[in-house]
Structures are given as C-alpha cells and as structure tokens.
ZAGUVO-206532 format. One record per residue (C-alpha): x, y, z; residue in three letters. Coordinates in Angstrom, 3 decimals. Layout:
// residues N
<site xx="X" yy="Y" zz="Z" mise="ALA"/>
...
END
This chain:
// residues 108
<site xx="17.021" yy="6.267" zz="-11.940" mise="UNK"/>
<site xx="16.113" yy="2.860" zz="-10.176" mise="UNK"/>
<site xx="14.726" yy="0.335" zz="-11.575" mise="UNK"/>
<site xx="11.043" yy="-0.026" zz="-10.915" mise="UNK"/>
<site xx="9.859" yy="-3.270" zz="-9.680" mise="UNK"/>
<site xx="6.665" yy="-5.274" zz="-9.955" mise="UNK"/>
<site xx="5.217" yy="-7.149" zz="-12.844" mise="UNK"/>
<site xx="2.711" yy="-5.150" zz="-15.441" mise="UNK"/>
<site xx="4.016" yy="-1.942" zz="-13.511" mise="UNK"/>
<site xx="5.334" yy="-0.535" zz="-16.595" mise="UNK"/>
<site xx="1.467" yy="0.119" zz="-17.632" mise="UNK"/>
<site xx="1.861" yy="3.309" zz="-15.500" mise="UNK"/>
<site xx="3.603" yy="5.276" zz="-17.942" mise="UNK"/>
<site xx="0.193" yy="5.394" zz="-20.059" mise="UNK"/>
<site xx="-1.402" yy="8.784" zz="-18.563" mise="UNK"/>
<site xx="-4.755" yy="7.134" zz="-18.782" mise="UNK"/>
<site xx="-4.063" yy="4.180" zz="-16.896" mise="UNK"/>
<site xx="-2.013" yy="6.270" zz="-14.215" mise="UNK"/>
<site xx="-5.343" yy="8.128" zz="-14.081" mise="UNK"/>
<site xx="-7.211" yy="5.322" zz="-13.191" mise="UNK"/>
<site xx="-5.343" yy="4.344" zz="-10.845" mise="UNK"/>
<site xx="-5.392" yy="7.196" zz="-8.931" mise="UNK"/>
<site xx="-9.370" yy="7.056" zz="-9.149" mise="UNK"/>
<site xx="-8.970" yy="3.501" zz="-7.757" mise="UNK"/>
<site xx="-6.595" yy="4.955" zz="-4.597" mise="UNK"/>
<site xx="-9.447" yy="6.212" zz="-3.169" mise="UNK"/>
<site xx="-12.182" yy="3.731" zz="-3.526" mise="UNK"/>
<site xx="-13.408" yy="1.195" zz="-6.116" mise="UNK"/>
<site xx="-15.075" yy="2.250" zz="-8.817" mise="UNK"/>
<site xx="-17.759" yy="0.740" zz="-11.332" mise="UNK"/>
<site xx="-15.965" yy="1.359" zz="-15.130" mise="UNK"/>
<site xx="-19.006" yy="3.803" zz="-16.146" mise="UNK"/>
<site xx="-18.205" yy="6.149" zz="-12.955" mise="UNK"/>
<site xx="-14.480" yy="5.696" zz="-14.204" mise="UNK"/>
<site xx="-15.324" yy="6.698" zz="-17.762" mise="UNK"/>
<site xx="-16.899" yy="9.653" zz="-16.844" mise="UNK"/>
<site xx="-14.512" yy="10.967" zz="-14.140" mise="UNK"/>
<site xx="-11.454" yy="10.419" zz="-16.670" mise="UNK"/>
<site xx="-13.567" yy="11.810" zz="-20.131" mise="UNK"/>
<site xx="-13.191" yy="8.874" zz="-21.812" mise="UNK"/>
<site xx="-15.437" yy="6.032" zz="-23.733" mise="UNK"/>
<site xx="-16.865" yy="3.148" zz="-21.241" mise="UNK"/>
<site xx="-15.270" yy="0.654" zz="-24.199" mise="UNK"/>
<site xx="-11.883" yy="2.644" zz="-23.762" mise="UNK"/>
<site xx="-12.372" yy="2.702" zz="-19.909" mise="UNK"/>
<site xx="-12.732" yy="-1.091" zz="-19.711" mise="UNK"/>
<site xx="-9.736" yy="-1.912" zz="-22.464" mise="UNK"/>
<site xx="-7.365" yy="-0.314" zz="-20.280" mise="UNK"/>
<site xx="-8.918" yy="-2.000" zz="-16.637" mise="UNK"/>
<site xx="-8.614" yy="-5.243" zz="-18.669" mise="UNK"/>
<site xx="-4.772" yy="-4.895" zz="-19.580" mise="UNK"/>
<site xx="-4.193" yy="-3.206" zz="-15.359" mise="UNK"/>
<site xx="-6.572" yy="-6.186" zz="-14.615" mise="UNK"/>
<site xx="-3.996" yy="-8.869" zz="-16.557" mise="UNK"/>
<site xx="-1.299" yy="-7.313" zz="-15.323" mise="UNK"/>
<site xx="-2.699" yy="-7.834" zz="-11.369" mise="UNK"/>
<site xx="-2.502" yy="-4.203" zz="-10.293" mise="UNK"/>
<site xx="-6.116" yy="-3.967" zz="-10.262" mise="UNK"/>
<site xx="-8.973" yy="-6.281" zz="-9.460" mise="UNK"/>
<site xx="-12.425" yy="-6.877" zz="-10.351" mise="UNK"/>
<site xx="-15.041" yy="-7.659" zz="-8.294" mise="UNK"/>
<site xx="-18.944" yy="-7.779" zz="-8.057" mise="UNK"/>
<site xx="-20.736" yy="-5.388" zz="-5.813" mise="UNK"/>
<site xx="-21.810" yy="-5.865" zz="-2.616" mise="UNK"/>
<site xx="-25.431" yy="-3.821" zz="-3.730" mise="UNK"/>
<site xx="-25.810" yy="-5.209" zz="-6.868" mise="UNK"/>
<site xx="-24.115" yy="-8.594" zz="-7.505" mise="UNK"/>
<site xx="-24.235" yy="-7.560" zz="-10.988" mise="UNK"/>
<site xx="-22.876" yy="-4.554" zz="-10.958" mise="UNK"/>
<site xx="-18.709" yy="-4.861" zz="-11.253" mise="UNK"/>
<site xx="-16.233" yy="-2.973" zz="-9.312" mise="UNK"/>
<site xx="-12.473" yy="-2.323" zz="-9.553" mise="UNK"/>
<site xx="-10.330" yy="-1.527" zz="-7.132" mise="UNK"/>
<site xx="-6.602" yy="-1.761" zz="-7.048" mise="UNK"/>
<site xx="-4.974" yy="-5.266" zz="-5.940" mise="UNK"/>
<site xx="-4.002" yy="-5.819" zz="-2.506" mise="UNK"/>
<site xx="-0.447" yy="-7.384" zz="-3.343" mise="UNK"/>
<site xx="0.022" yy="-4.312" zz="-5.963" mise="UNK"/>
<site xx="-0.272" yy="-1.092" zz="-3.610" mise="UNK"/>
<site xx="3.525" yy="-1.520" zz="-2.438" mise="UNK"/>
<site xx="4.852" yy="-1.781" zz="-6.328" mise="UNK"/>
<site xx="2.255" yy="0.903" zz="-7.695" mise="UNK"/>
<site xx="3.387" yy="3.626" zz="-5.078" mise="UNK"/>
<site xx="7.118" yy="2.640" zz="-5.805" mise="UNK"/>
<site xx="6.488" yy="3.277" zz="-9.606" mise="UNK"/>
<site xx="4.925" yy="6.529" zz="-8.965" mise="UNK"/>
<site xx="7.609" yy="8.169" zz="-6.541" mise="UNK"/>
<site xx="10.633" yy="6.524" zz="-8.551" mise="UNK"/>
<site xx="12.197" yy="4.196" zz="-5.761" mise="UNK"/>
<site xx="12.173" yy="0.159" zz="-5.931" mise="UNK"/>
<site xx="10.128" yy="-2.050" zz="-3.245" mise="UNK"/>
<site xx="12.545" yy="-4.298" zz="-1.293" mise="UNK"/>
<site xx="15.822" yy="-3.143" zz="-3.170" mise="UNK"/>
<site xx="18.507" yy="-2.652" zz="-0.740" mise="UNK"/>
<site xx="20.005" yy="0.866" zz="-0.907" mise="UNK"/>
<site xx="23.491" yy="1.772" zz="-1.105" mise="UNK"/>
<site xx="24.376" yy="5.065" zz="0.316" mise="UNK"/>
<site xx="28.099" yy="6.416" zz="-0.295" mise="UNK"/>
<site xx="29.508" yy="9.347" zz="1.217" mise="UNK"/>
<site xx="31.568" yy="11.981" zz="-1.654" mise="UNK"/>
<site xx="34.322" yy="14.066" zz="-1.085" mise="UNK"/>
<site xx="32.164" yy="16.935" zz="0.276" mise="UNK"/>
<site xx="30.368" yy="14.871" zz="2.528" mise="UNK"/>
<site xx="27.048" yy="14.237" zz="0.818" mise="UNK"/>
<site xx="25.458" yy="11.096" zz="0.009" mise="UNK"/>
<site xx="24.440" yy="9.628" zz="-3.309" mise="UNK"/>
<site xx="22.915" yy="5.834" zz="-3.854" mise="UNK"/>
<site xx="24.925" yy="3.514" zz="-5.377" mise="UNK"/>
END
C-alpha cells in the first residue's frame, strides 16, 4: 500500500475522527450539531476537533449569524491529502506503472 501523505493525516484511522470528517465534507458544522449527529459527548466531540484542528485538517471559525457561535469546517490546503488518505493513493507521488509477463500493469 502507498504511503499516505500529509501531516496529522494519520488521525484518520480513528473511526470517530474519520466520522467527523465526513460530517465536515458537506458543510461546517457547530461541535454540538457534530456531537449529536456522531452520538457522542460535546467534550468528546471538541477533544477530537482540537487534535484534527492541530493537525490543520480542519479549521475553526466564528459564524457568520452569530459571531459567537464557532464553526468547523475542513481546511482548504487539507481536502487534497484527506481524500488521498481515504481512497489509499498519495497526493503528488509520481506513479510507476510496469507491464508483467501477461501484460498487466502493477505500480512500482
């Protein structure tokens, strides 16, 4: 298997984060509505967006409605990296295709 590329990305083999980041694929999300989506604790919900938010696959922001009210969403520079991770390839590695005896190809 390839290596997978892009710093904190190895965070996505926790289920729960992986889960939260597919929430955050398909809009930003306030941790409460994440926490209750996911069945797990607010405190729990906003451990884990603190270690994706360290990382920089996710980012916090305030609202636009409520300037008190914080969002997450994932991080612009970590959508490339994140899909990688979850379909197994590696962003910007050059691939090596060889031909075998039969005629197939294989990487490497």
């Amino acid at each position: 298997m390839p290596k997978r590329n892009g710093a904190g990305i190895e965070l996505l083999a926790d289920p729960t984060r992986r889960r939260i980041i597919a929430l955050l694929a398909v809009s930003a999300c306030r941790p409460s509505t994440i926490a209750r989506e996911i069945g797990r604790s607010r405190p729990a919900v906003s451990r884990q967006l603190a270690l994706l938010v360290d990382a920089g696959l996710v980012e916090r922001r305030p609202a636009y409605f409520d300037g008190r009210a914080i969002l997450y969403r994932i991080a612009a520079d970590s959508h490339g990296p994140i899909t990688a991770w979850l379909a197994g390839t590696n962003v910007g590695r050059p691939i090596r295709l060889r031909l075998d005896a039969n005629g197939k190809l294989h990487e490497g």
